[in-house]
N, C-alpha and C positions, 0 to 999 in steps of 0.2 A: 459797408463794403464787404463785399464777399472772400473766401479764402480760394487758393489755389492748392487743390490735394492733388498728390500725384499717387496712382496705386501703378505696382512693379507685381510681377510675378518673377522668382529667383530659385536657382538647384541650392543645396548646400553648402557647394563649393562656389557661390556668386557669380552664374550664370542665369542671363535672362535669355539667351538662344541655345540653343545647340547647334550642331555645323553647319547645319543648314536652316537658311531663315526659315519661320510660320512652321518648324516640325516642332510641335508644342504637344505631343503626346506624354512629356514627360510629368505637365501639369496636372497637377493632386486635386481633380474636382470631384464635388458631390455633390448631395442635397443641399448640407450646410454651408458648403462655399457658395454655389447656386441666391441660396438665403441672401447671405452676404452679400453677393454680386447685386443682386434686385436692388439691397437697402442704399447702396452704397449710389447706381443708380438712380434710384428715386430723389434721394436728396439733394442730388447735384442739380445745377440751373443749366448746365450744356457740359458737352464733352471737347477735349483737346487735345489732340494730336499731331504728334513731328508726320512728315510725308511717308516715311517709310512705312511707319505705324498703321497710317491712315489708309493708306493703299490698302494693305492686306485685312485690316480690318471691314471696310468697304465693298472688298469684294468678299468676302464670306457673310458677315450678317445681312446682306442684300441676296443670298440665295434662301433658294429652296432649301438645300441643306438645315441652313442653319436655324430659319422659320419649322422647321418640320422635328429635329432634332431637340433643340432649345427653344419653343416660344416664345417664351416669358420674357428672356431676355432682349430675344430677336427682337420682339414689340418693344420693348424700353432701348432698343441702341437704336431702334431704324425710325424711331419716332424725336427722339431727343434733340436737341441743337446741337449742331457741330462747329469748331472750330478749327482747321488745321494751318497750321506754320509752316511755311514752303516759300523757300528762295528759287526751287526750280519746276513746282508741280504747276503747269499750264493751268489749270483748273480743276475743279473737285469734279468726284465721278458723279454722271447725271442720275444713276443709280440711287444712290444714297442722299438720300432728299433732306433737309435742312441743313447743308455743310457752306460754310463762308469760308474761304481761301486769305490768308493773313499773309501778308509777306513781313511784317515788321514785328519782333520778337518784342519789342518793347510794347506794344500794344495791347498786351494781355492786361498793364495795371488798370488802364482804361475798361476791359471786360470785366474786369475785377470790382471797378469804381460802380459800374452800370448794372451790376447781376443782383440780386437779392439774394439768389441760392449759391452756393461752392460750385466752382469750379473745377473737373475731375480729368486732371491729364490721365488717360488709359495707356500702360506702355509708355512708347517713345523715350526711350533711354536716354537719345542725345538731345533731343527738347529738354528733358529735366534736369537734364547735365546742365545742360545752357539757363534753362530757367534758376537750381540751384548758384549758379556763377553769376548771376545778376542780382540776386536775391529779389526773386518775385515769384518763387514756389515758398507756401506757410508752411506745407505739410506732406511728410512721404510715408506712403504704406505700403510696403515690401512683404510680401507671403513669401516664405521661406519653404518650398516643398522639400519632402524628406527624400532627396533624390539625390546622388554627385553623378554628374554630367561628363567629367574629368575632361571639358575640352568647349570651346563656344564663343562666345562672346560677353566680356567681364560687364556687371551692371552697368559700373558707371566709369567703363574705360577713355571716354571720349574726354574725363575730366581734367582740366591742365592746369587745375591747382588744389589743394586742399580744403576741403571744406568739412565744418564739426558742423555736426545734429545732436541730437538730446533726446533722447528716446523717453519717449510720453507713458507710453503703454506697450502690453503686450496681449498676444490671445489666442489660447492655444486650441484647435481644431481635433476632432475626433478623429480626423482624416489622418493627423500627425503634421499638418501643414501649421507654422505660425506666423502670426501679424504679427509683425513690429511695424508702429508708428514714432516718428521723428517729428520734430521740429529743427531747421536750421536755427544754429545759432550766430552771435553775431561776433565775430575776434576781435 
């Protein structure tokens, strides 16, 4: 059975937006996150996404832009298997080719049961929210950019109770950006 990792991108003061959704210029990339992003990538068996996520991701790794700017990656998102969670997305964009539309949250253990590789929620704050409050996320990796936002949208504000992790590891970037990885624990 495969794992569910979720990776987060966060300011210092735990924002994953700024005021306005997809302005993501405050994120700390380089070569070596680039590295990371590929590994991280390759390992997984499909990607997973809340709708909001899905959306905006969708429409940029399916351009020009992002093919022209980023290859490498462009090639490993627009090729990989998708998965998105949506109680109101009509259907996935015909754009972004191998994406299945899930309406049932709980259906992930089953993706889980069936995968050989991990499972890589990208984003999606309140997917993780929700998937942490069910307990069917194993694993969260939050890069912590060296940025304060003072203002946005809190990680994991959607969350409507309490939840402990256990912090596995850490790993500090040249860039100044660090990974923390968590395991939920069980109260």
């Amino acid at each position: 059975m495969s794992k569910a990792i979720c990776f987060l991108m966060a300011s210092l003061d735990g924002y994953h937006e700024g005021t306005s959704p997809w302005s993501l210029d405050w994120h700390n990339t380089d070569e070596e996150f680039n590295e990371f992003a590929a590994e991280q990538l390759d390992a997984s068996g499909a990607l997973v996404f809340g709708r909001a996520t899905y959306v905006g991701m969708a429409q940029y790794w399916s351009s020009e832009e992002a093919r022209t700017t980023d290859p490498d990656i462009a090639r490993r998102m627009n090729s990989a298997r998708k998965y998105v969670f949506s109680q109101t997305l009509e259907q996935p964009d015909p754009e972004w080719e191998n994406t299945t539309l899930i309406k049932d949250i709980g259906r992930l253990k089953k993706l889980k049961e069936d995968s050989e590789k991990d499972l890589l929620v990208l984003g999606s704050s309140v997917l993780t929210t929700r998937l942490l409050e069910r307990g069917l996320l194993d694993e969260l990796r939050i890069i912590v950019n060296p940025v304060i936002l003072g203002q946005g949208r809190s990680l994991f504000e959607t969350a409507k109770r309490r939840i402990k992790v256990e912090l596995k590891s850490t790993r500090q970037f040249q860039s100044g950006n660090v990974l923390l990885t968590y395991t939920p624990t069980k109260e």
